[in-house]
C-alpha positions as CSV (number, residue, x, y, z in Angstrom):
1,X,1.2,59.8,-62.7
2,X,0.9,57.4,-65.5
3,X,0.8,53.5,-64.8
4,X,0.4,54.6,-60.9
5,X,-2.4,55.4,-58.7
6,X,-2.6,58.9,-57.4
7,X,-2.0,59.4,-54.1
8,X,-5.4,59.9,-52.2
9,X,-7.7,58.3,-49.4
10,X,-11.5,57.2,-49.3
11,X,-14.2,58.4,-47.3
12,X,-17.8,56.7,-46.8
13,X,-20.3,57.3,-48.9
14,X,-23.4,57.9,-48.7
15,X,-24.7,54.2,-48.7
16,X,-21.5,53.3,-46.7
17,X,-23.9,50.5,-44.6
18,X,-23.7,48.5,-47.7
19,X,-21.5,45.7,-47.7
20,X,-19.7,46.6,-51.0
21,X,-20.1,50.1,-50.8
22,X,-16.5,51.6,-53.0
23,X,-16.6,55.0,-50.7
24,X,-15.5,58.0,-52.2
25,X,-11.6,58.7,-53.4
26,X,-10.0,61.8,-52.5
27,X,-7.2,62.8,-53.8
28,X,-3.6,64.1,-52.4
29,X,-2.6,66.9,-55.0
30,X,0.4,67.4,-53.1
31,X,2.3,64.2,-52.4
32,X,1.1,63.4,-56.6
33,X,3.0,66.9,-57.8
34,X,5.6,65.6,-55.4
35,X,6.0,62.5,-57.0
36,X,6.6,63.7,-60.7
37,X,8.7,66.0,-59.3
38,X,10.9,63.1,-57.6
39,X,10.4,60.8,-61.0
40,X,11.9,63.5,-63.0
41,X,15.0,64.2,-60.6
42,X,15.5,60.1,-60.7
43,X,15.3,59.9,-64.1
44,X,17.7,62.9,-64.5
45,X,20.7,60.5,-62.1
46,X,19.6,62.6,-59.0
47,X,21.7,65.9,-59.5
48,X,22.5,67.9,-56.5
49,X,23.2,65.1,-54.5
50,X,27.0,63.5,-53.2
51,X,27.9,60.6,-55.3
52,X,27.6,58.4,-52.0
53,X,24.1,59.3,-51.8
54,X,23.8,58.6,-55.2
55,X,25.0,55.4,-55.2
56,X,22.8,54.4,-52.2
57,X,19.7,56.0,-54.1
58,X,20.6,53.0,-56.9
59,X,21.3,50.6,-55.0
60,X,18.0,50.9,-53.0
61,X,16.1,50.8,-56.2
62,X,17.5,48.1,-57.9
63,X,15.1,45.1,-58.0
64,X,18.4,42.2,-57.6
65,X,19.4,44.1,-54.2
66,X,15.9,44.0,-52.7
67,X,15.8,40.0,-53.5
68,X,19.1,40.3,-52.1
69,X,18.4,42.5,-48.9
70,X,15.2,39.6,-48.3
71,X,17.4,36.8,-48.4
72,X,20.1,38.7,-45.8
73,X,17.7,38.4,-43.3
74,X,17.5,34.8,-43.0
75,X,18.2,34.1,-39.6
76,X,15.8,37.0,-38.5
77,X,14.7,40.4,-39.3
78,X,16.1,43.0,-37.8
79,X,14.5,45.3,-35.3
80,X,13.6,49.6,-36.5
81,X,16.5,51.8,-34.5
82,X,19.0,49.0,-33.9
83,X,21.5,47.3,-36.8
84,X,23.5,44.7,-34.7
85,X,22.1,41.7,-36.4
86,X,21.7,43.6,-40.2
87,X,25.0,44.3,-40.2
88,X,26.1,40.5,-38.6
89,X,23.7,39.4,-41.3
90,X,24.9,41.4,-44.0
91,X,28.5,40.0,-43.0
92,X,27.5,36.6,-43.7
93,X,26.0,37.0,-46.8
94,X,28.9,37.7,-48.1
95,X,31.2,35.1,-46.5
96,X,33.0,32.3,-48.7
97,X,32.0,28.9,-47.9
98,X,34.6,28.6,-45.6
99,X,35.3,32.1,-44.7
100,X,35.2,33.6,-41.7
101,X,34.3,37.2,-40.0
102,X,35.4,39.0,-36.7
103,X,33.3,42.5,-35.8
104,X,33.0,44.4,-32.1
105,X,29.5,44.6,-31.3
106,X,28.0,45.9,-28.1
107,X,27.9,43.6,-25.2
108,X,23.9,43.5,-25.2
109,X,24.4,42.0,-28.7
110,X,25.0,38.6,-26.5
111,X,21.9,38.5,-24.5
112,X,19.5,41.0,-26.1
113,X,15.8,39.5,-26.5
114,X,13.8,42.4,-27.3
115,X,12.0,43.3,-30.8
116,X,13.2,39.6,-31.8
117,X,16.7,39.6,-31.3
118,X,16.7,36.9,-29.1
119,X,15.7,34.8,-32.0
120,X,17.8,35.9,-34.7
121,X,21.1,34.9,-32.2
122,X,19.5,31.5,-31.8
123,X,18.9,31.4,-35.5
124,X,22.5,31.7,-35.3
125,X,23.4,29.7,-33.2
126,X,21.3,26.8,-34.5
127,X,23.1,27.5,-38.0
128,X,26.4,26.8,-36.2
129,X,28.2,30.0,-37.2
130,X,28.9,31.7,-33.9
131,X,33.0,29.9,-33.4
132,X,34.0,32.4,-31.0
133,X,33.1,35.0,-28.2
134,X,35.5,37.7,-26.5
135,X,34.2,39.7,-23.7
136,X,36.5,42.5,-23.3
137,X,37.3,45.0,-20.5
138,X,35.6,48.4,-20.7
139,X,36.8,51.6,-20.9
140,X,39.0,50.5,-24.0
141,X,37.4,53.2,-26.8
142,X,37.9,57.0,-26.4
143,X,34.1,57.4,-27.9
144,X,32.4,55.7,-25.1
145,X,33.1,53.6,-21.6
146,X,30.7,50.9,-22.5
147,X,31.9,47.3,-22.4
148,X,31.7,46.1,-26.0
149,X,32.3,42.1,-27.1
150,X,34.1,40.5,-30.0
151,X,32.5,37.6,-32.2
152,X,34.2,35.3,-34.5
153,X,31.8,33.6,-37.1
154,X,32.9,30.8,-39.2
155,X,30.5,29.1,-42.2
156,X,32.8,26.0,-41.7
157,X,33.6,25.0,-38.4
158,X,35.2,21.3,-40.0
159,X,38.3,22.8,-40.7
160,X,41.1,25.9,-40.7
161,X,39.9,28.1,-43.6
162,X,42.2,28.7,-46.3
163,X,45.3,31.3,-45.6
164,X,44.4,35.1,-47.7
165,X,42.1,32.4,-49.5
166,X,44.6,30.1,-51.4
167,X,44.0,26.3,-51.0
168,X,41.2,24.6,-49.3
169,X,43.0,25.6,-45.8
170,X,44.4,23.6,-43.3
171,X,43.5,20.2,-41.5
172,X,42.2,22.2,-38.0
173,X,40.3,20.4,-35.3
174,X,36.7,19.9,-36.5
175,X,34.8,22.7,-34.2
176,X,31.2,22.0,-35.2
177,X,28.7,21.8,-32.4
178,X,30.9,23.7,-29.9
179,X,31.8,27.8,-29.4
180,X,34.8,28.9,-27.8
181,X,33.7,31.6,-24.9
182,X,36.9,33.9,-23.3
183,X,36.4,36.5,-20.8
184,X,38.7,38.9,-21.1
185,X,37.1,41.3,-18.7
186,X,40.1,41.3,-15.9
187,X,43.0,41.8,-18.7
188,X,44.4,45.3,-20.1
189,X,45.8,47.9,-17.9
190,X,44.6,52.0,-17.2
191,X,46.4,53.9,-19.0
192,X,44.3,57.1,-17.3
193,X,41.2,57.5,-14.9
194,X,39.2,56.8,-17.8
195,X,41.0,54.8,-20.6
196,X,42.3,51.4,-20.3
197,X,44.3,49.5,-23.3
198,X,45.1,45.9,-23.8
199,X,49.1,45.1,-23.4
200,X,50.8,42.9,-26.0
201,X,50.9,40.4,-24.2
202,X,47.0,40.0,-23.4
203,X,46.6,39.8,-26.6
204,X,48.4,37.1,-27.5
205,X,46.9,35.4,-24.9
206,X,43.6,35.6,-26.3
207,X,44.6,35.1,-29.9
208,X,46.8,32.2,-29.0
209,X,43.8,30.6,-26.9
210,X,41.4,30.9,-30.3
211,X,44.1,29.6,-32.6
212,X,45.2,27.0,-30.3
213,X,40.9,25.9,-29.8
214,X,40.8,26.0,-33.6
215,X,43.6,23.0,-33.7
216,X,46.2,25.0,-35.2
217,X,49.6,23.3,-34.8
218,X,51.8,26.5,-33.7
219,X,49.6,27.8,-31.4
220,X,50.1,25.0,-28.5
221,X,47.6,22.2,-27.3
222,X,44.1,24.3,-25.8
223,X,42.7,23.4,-22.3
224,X,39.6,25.3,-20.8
225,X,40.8,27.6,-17.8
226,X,38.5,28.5,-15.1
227,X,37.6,32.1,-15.2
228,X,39.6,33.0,-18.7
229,X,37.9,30.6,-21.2
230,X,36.0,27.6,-22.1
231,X,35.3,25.7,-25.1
232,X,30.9,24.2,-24.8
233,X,29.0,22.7,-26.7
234,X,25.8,23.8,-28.5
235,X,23.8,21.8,-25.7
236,X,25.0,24.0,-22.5
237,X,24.3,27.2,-24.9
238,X,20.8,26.2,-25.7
239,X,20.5,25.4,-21.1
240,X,21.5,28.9,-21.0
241,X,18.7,30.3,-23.1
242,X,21.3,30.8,-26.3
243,X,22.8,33.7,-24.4
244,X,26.4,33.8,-25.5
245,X,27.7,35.9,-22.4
246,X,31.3,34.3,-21.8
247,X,30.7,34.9,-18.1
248,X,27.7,32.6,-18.4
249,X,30.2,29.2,-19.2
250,X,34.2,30.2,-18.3
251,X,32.9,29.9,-14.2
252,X,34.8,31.3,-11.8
253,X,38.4,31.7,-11.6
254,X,40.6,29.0,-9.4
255,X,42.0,30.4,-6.1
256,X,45.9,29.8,-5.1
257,X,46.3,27.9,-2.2
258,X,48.3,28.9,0.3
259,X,48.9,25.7,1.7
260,X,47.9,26.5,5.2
261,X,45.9,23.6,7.2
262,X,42.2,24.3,7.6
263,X,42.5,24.6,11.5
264,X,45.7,26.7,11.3
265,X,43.8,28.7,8.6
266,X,40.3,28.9,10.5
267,X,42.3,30.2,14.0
268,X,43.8,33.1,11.6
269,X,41.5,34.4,10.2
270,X,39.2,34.1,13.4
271,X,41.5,36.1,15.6
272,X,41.9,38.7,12.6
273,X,37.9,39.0,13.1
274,X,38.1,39.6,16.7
275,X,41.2,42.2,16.5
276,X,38.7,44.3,13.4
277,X,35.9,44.4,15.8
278,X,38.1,46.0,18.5
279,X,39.1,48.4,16.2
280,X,35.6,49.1,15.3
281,X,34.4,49.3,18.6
282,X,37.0,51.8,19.6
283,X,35.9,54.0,16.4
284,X,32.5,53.5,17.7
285,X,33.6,55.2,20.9
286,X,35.6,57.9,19.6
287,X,32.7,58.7,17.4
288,X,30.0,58.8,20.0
289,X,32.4,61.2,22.0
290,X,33.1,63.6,19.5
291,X,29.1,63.7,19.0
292,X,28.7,64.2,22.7
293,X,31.1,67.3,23.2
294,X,29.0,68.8,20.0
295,X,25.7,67.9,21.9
296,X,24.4,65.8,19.1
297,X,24.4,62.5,21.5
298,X,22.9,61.3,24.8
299,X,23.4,58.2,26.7
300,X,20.1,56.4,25.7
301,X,21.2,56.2,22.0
């Protein structure tokens, strides 16, 4: 092909124990009949194929994208075989100033560290664009049971963004340097043995704890609550090894009192012990018995 090397490998020749010894080039007739073949179908506007495939063809080969496609991966490149972070990446490049995104991902997309993961999140995190984590119940798609997550990134974290874009947006409670984290692992309901859904009213409850976190004036004054949600700082993230598991921060949900004196309380649930163990011991009994009339026990066991 003209204005290209052939396609080919080299060999040793036969002073190869020379230092600058050029070896021998062998060409690949092949893969170079193949490759007019494929310049002539591309300079033809690839016929035979969708216009989807097409279009993806172009885009691939235009010089601007590939700049483009190298500064996307800023915070990290992403790993062969697994898109999380190209497609979280891709998603901010293409956020206003002040916009912001929500996506599902996967809930290993929280705390994966393998093939550099790890470090793109923290690259994230560092950038303060990560506002908001969901973790949400499983069971909720019909295409899979897995637990999967929601994330809420925000290139301005000073303020409200802008409503459908108009304005500069409202006044908001300045959010930089902290990330909301809700577990929303205990809400929805089964709606059969394998399928659970999210009522109405759970969620509101987890749109009105974002909105009310973000300072918006409708949505109620926000307050962390044990077990549902908590709003930390980038410090306590970076403790946790920048692993953005809700579970990890909202700790563990505050028991009802009953109002029952510790004594009182302590004689209960002691005497509740003691009647259980009768009942297991008579089990025990019957057990053993019934094993004995089969001939499947003796007295030294």
């Amino acid at each position: 092909m003209k204005g290209r090397r052939p396609a080919g490998y080299v060999v040793a020749s036969s002073d190869f124990w020379t230092f600058d010894a050029p070896g021998i080039f062998v060409e690949i007739p092949l893969v170079n009949q193949i490759r007019l073949r494929v310049k002539a179908w591309r300079e033809a506007g690839y016929p035979g194929v969708t216009s989807i495939t097409k279009r993806l063809l172009d885009h691939w080969r235009n010089p601007e994208e590939s700049d483009a496609r190298r500064f996307r991966w800023k915070y990290g490149v992403p790993p062969v075989g697994n898109a999380n972070f190209a497609w979280v990446q891709h998603i901010i490049y293409h956020l206003t100033p002040t916009g912001v995104a929500g996506f599902v991902l996967a809930n290993g997309s929280m705390s994966s560290k393998q093939s550099g993961e790890g470090e793109t999140c923290k690259n994230l995190i560092e950038a303060d664009l990560v506002d908001c984590m969901v973790a949400l119940p499983d069971k909720l798609f019909y295409s899979t049971q897995i637990p999967a997550c929601l994330w809420f990134l925000a290139r301005d974290k000073s303020k409200l963004p802008s409503p459908a874009g108009r304005g500069a947006g409202g006044e908001g409670r300045d959010r930089r340097g902290e990330i909301l984290f809700i577990d929303a692992r205990k809400l929805g309901r089964m709606v059969d043995r394998t399928h659970r859904e999210l009522t109405e009213e759970d969620i509101q409850k987890i749109a009105d704890t974002y909105h009310a976190w973000r300072g918006e004036k409708e949505a109620g004054e926000y307050a962390d609550v044990p077990g549902f949600c908590k709003s930390a700082t980038l410090e306590e993230v970076r403790k946790h090894g920048y692993v953005l598991t809700p579970g990890r921060y909202v700790g563990a949900e505050a028991q009802e009192d009953d109002g029952d004196p510790f004594p009182e309380k302590m004689q209960r649930l002691v005497a509740q012990l003691a009647q259980q163990q009768a009942e297991a011991a008579k089990l025990d009994a019957a057990i053993a018995e019934n094993l004995r009339e089969l001939g499947f026990w003796s007295e030294s066991q």
